[in-house]
C-alpha positions in Angstrom: 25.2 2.1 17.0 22.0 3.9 16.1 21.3 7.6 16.8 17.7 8.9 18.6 18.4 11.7 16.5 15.1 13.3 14.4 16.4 13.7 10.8 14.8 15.7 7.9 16.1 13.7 4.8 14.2 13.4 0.7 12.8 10.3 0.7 11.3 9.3 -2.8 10.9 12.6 -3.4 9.2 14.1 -0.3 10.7 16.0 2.2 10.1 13.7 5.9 10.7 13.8 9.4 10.7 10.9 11.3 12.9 9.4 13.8 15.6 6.9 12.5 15.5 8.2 8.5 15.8 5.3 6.1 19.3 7.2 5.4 20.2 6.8 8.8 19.2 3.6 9.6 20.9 2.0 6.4 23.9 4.0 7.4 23.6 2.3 11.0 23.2 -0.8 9.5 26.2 -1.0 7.3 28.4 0.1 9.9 26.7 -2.1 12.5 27.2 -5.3 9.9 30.7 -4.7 9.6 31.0 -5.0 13.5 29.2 -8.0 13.4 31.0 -9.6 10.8 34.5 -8.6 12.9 33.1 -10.4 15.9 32.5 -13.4 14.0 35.7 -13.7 13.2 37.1 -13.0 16.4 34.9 -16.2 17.7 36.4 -18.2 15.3 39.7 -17.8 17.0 38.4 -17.7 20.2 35.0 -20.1 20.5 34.7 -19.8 24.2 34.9 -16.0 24.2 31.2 -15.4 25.6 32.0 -11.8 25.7 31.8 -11.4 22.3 29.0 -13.5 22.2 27.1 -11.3 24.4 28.3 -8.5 22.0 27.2 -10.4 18.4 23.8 -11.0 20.6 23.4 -6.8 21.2 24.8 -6.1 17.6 22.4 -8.4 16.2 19.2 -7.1 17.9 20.1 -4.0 17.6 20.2 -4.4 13.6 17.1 -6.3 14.2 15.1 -3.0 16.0 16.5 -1.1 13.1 14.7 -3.6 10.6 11.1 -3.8 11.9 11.4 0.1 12.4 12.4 0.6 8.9 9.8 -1.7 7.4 7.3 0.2 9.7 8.0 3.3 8.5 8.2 2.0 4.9 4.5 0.7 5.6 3.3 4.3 6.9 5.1 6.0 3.6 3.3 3.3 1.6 0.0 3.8 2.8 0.2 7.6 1.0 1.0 6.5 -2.0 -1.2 7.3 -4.9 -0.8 5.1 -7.6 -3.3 6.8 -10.3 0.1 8.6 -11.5 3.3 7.4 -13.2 5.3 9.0 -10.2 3.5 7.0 -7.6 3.7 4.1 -9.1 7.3 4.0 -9.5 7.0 5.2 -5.6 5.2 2.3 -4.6 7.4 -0.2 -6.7 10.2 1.1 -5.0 8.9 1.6 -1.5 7.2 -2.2 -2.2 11.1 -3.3 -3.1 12.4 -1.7 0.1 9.7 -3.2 2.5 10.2 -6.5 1.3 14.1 -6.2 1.4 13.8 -5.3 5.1 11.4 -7.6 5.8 13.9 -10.6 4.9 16.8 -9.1 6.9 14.2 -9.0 9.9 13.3 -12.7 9.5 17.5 -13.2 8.7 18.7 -11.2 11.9 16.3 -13.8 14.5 17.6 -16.8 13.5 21.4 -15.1 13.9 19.9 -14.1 17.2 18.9 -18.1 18.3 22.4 -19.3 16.9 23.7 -17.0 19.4 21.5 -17.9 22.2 22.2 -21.4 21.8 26.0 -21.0 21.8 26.1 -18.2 24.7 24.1 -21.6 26.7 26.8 -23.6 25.5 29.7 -21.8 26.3 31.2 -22.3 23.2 30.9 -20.9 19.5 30.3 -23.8 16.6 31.4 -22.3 14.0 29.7 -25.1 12.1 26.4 -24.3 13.8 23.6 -23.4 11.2 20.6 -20.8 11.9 18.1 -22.3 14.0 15.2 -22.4 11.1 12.8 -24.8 13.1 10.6 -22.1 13.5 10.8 -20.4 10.0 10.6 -23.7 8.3 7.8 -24.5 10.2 6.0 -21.6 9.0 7.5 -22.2 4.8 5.7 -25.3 5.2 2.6 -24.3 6.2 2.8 -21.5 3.3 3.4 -24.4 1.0 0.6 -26.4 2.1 -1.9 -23.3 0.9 0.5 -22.7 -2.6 1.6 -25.6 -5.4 4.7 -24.6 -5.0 8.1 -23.5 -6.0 6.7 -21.0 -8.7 4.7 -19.0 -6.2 8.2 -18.6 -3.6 9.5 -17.2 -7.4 7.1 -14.7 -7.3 7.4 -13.8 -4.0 11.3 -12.9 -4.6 10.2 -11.1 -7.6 7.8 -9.1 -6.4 10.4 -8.3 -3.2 13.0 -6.9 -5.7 9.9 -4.4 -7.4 8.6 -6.5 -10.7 4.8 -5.7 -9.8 4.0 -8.7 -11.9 5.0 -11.9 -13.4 3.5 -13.7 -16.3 4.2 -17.4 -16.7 5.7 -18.1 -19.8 3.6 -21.7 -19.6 0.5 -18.7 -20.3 2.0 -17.7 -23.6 3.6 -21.5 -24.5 -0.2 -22.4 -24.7 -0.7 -20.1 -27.3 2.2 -21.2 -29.1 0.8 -24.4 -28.9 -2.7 -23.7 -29.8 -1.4 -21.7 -32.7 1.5 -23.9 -33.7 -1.1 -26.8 -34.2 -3.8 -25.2 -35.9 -0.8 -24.1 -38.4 0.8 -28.1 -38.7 -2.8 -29.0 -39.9 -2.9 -26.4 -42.1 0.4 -26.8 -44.1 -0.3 -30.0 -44.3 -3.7 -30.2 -45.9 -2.0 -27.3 -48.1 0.5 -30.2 -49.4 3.2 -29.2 -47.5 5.5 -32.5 -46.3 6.7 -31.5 -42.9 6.8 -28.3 -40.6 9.4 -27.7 -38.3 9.0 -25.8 -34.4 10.0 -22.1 -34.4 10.7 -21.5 -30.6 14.0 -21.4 -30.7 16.2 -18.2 -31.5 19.4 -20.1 -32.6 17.7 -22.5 -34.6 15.6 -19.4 -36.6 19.4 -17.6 -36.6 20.8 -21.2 -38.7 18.3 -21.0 -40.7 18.5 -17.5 -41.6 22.1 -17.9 -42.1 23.1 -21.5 -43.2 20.5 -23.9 -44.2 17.8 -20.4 -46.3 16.1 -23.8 -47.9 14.6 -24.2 -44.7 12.9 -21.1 -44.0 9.9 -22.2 -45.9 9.3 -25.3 -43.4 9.3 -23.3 -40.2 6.5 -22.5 -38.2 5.2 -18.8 -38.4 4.1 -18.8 -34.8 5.7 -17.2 -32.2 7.1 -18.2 -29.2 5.9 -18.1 -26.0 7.8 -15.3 -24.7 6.5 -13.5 -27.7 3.0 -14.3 -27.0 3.8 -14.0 -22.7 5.0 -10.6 -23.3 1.7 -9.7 -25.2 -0.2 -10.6 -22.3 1.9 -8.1 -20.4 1.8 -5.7 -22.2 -1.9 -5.6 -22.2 -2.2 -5.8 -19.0 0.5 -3.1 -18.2 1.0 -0.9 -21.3 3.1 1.2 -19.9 5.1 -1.6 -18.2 9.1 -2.3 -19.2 8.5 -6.0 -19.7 11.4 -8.6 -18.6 11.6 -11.8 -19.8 13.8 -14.2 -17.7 15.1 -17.7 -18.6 17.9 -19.8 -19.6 18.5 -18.5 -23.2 20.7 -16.7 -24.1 19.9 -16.6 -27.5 16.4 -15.2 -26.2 18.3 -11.8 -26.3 18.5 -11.8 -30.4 15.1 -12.6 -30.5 14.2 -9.9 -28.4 15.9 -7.5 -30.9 12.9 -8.5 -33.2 10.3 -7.8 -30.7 9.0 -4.4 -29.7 7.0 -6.0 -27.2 10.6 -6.9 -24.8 12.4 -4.7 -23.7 15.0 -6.9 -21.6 16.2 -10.3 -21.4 17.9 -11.6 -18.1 19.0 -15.1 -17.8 18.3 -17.6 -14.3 21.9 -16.6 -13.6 21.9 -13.2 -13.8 18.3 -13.1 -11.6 20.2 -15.2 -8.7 23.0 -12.7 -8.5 20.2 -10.1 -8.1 18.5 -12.2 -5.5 21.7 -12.6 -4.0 22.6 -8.5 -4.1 19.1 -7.5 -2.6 19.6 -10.8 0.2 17.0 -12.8 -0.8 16.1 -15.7 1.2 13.8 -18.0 -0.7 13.2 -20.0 2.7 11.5 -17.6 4.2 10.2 -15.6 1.0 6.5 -15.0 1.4 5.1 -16.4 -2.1 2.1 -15.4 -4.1 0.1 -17.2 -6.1 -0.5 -17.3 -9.7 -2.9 -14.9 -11.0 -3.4 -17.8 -14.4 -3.1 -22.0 -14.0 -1.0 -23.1 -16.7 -1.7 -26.5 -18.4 0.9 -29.5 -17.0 1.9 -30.0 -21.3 3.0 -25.9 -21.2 5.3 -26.3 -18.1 6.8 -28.9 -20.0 7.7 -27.1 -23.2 11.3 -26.2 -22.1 12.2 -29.8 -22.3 13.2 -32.1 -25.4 9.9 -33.5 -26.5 8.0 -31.3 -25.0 7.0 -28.7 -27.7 5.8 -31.5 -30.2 3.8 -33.3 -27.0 2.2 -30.3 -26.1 1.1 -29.9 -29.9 0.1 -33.5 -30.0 -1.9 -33.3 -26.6 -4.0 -30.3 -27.8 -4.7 -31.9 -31.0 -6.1 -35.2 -29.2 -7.3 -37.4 -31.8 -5.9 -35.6 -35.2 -2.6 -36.7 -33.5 -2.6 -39.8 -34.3 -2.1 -39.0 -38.1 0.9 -37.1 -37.6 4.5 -38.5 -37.6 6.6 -36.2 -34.9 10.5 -36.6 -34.4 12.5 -34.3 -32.2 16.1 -32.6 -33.2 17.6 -31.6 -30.1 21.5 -30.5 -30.0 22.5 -28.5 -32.9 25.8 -30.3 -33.3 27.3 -30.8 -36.7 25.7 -34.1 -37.7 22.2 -32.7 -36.3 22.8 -29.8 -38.5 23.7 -32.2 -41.8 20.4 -33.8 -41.5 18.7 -30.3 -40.9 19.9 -29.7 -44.3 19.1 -32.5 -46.0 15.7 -32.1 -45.2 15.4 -28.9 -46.5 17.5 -29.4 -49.6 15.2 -32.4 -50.4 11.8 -31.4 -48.9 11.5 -34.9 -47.2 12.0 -35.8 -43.8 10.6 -38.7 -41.4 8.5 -36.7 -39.4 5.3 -34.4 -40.3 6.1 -32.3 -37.4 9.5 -31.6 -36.4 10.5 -30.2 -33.2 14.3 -28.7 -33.1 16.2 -27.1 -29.9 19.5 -26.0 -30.0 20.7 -27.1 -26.3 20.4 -30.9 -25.9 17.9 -31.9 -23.9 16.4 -28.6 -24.5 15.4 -25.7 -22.9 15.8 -26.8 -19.5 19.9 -27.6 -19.9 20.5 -24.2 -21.3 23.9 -22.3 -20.9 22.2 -20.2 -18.0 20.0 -22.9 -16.0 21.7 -21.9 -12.7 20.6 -25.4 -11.7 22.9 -27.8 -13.6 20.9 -31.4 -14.0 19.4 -31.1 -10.7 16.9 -28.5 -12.8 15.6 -31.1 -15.6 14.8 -33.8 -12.3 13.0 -30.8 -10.7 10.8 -30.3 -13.8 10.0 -33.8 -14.5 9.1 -34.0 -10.5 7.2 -30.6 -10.6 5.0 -31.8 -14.2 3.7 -34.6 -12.0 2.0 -32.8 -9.8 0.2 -30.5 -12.1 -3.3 -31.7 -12.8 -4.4 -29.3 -15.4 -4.0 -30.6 -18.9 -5.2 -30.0 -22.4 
């Protein structure tokens, strides 16, 4: 159980005195979860034990006190922060991290505390039962009706684990695609027969490697986590910038770019979620700072790097021939080849992926196919277009 003892602890780098130090309550905490997590079990084997009910009830308020008082104390330390300084802003990220962390746990803990109730009134212990979420969900609804969507409950979780930004890679995708088109016209009023997509680290590493005849046809642009972490960078020039998707390929890439400095996949994000307890039904989300076009959400799937290029150019479109290589398997690779070895192919504008189906059925989705149905259902609801 807690202490009401006063500690004096260094906290971010400040000697404080407050009652229940962070140090002490996360100590409490831990010890207090293990109990819980014993009388669970013991309920398991004995469902009508109401005893121990009445015992996971106290344990579970008493974790809950030691949540809000945390995140209120968190709240007082953050209101001092000054974050003209390097220091305080890597005091506020962390303090920002922290709040948010036991701000979930808070929200967690009451609907432990209403599975409880409702089996102490029972009499017996479902160990089947799910958290009553009729009041959370209630309240994720209503924070949905005010955001699009999904991609603000992503920043949310985020910004709860300390990124103080996030930059839609859609934002930098429509500068690949502005720039991308602008350099298809361009080749090809220079003579040049076709033009291939450059977007994609393993298909610039075969080339470089296996099919050199090619390097001639591929775009010069960048892709849109080169341009997306340009953006950041201006806007935080001092910032470690992160880009997080399903590639890993994206890491070799990001050995050419000075402007990343990591590369995390959808996986390895969800095991951080998953370390820091993040619940994305009760996540509070944030909305995008910058509305992305419906034609750059859709670049990570097959097609939708030559559509994009095709919708922005509108009417010069029409001229242009486009054919799609996604799935770098061997005969994909032949004809990859041939093209370059003969300087024809069937299309003007080539678009090539490495993952079939592209982007979206990467090793590292974390979502399987249910991701590439999600897209397709998210797209139609975006309204902004080129």
């Amino acid at each position: 159980m807690a202490s009401n003892a006063t500690f004096e602890v260094e906290i971010y780098g400040n000697t404080t005195k407050f009652e229940n130090s962070l140090r002490g309550v996360n100590t409490a905490m831990s010890g207090l979860r293990g109990e819980a997590k014993n009388l669970r079990e013991a309920l398991k084997l004995d469902p009508t034990n109401t005893s121990k009910m009445a015992q996971l009830q106290k344990n579970l308020q008493t974790q809950l006190g030691l949540s809000r008082d945390k995140a209120t104390k968190l709240k007082e330390e953050l209101a001092t922060v000054d974050k003209g300084t390097s220091a305080g802003q890597k005091k506020w990220l962390q303090l920002t991290r922290d709040l948010g962390t036991a701000e979930t746990q808070a929200n967690r803990l009451e609907g432990e505390i209403k599975q409880v109730e409702s089996a102490i009134s029972s009499g017996s212990w479902n160990i089947e039962a799910k958290m009553d979420t009729k009041g959370v969900n209630s309240g994720i609804d209503g924070m949905k009706s005010r955001f699009s969507g999904l991609r603000e409950i992503a920043v949310g979780a985020f910004r709860q684990i300390g990124f103080t930004d996030i930059i839609e890679v859609a934002q930098g995708a429509m500068s690949t695609v502005e720039h991308e088109a602008h350099e298809l016209i361009e080749k090809l009023e220079e003579g040049q027969k076709f033009m291939t997509t450059s977007c994609c680290p393993s298909y610039i590493e075969l080339v470089n490697k296996y099919i050199p005849d090619m390097k001639k046809y591929v775009s010069g642009t960048g892709s849109p986590m080169y341009y997306a972490a340009r953006i950041a960078k201006e806007k935080y020039p001092d910032a470690k910038i992160v880009f997080v998707g399903p590639c890993v390929a994206k890491r070799k890439e990001a050995q050419r770019d000075e402007a990343v400095d990591f590369v995390m996949t959808f996986e390895e994000i969800s095991s951080i979620f998953d370390a820091f307890e993040i619940n994305l039904e009760i996540v509070q989300p944030y909305a995008m700072e910058f509305s992305s076009v419906r034609e750059a959400h859709g670049f990570a799937q097959a097609g939708g790097v030559m559509g994009a290029v095709k919708a922005f150019l509108k009417m010069e479109a029409d001229k242009i021939n486009a054919i799609q290589v996604s799935d770098l398997n061997k005969k994909n690779i032949g004809t990859l080849r041939a093209y370059a070895k003969s300087g024809k192919a069937p299309g003007q504008f080539i678009e090539v992926m490495a993952c079939e189906g592209g982007c979206i059925t990467g090793p590292s989705t974390h979502s399987g196919s249910n991701g590439k149905r999600q897209l397709v259902q998210e797209l139609a609801k975006q309204e902004k277009t080129y």
